[in-house]
KOLVO-352479 format. One record per residue (C-alpha): y, z, x. Coordinates in steps of 0.2 Angstrom, whole numbers, plus 5000, padded with zeros to 4 digits. Layout:
<sites>
YZX;...
</sites>
This chain:
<sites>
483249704925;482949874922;481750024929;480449974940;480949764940;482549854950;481649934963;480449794964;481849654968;482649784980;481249814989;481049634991;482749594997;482549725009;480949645018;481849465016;483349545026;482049615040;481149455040;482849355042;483349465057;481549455066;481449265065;483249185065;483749115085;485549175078;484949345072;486049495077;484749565087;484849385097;486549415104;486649435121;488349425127;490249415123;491349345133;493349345134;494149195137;495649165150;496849035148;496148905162;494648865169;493148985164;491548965176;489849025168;488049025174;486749125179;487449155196;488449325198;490049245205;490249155188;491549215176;490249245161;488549285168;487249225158;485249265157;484149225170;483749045161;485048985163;485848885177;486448965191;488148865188;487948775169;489648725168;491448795161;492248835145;494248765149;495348875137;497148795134;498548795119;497148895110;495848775111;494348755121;493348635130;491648615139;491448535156;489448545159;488948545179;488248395186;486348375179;486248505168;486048465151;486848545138;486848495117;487848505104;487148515086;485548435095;486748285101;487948265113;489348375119;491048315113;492348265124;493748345113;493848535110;492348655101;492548675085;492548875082;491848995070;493248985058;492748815058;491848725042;490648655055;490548765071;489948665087;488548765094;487848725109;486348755115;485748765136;484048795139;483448965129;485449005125;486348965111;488248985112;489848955100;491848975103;492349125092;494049165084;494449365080;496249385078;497449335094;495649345104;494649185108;492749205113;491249135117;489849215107;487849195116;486249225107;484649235119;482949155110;482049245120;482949425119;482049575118;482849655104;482349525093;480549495099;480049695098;480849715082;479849825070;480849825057;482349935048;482550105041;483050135023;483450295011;481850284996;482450184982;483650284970;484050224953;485450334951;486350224963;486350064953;488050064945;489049994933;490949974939;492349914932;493049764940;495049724941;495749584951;497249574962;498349444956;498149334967;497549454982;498249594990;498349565009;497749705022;497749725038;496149755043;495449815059;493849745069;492549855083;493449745095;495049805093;495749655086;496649645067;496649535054;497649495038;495949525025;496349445008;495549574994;495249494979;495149654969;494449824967;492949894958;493050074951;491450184948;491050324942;489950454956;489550644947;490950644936;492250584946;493050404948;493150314966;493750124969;493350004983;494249874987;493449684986;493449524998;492649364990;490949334994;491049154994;489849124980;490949224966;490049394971;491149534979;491049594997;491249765002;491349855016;491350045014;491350205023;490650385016;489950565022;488450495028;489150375042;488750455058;487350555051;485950465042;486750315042;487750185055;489450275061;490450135057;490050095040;489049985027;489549805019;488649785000;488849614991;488749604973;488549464958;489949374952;490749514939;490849474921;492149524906;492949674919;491149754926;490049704939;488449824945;488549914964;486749954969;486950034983;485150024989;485749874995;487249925006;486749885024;487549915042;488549795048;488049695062;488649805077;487249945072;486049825083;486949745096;488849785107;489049595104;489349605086;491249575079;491149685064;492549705053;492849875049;493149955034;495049975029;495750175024;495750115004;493850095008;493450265013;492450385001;492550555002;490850584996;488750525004;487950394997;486350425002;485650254998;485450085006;485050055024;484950225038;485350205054;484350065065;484150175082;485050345088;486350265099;487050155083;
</sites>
């Protein structure tokens, strides 16, 4: 694509990305809570006294999360009914996250799931019926620039060069990058390193002069195609915040030193409110 196609196609991933966080029951702007486990018994509910209170909907005592040897299992109080996967709750331990097939549970207009973020073990809650999401109006982007749809040299890591790579929760984790694409910005050459995708695209997450001014503090993430013969095209109209610019519940992973540029890219997704 080239010229207006390019614009067009961003313009429509853009409104399929708003679309996708207004409607989604496990949209960012669903999270409600985040909660630590302890190693033992961990009560939650509605009621104050729980360990991990939970919206008004719920319970005033749903049941408890039983952390131990690093895994995690659910005890639901007498007659309340909690799912799992639209079936029945498993008598062995949740399957987390990381998993291929995360248990998520759902209890009245909550949906939860165990989490696993470094040497931290979690339970993650979306709320159906949480404001954020339901008085949404949508998200605020730079104007569509051309100049920032690049070509970029692409060289892999043989087999990946391993970071240590640090989270908005404080907690670390060994990041596998696959590569690094190098681009060329007003005469000068920059690189950024590359996770996989999953689907043979690259994952970035970068930081530049703009963060805390225009755009989220933290930093962007921008996915790309699958590269091909050494190149592979940053349009960084695309690049959008990471899930922590719209709710504290988010576990974003934050972008490594190697990732930070020196210079503003003023294009891709602004800042969703003041406070993030």
């Amino acid at each position: 694509m080239t010229g207006r196609d390019d614009e067009t196609e961003v313009l429509e991933w853009r409104t399929a990305r708003a679309e996708r966080l207004r409607t989604s029951e496990k949209s960012w702007l669903g999270l409600a809570g985040l909660y630590w486990l302890k190693e033992g018994e961990n009560t939650f509910g509605s009621n104050p006294k729980c360990d991990f209170v939970l919206p008004a909907c719920a319970p005033p005592l749903a049941g408890s999360f039983l952390f131990k040897h690093g895994l995690v299992y659910l005890k639901p109080a007498p007659d309340v009914t909690i799912t799992c996967n639209g079936g029945t709750v498993p008598t062995g331990p949740l399957q987390d996250d990381q998993k291929e097939k995360p248990d998520f549970l759902e209890l009245q207009c909550l949906i939860l799931v165990v989490l696993k973020r470094g040497s931290a073990t979690l339970i993650r809650l979306w709320d159906k019926n949480n404001p954020a999401r339901l008085q949404f109006t949508g998200l605020n982007w730079y104007p569509y620039k051309p100049e920032y749809r690049l070509e970029a040299r692409y060289e892999g890591y043989a087999p990946y060069k391993l970071v240590k790579q640090q989270d908005i929760i404080g907690e670390t984790h060994d990041t596998h990058m696959i590569g690094k694409v190098i681009f060329t910005w007003e005469g000068r050459e920059y690189k950024l390193d590359a996770e996989n995708a999953g689907d043979g695209g690259l994952f970035i997450a970068f930081h530049d002069k703009t963060c805390g001014k225009t755009s989220y503090p933290g930093g962007r993430y921008l996915l790309t195609e699958a590269p091909e013969n050494g190149r592979v095209i940053l349009d960084f109209n695309k690049a959008y915040n990471m899930p922590c610019a719209y709710t504290p519940y988010a576990t974003c992973g934050l972008p490594t030193p190697d990732n930070r540029l020196p210079i503003a890219i003023e294009a891709g997704e602004m800042k969703y409110q003041d406070n993030h």
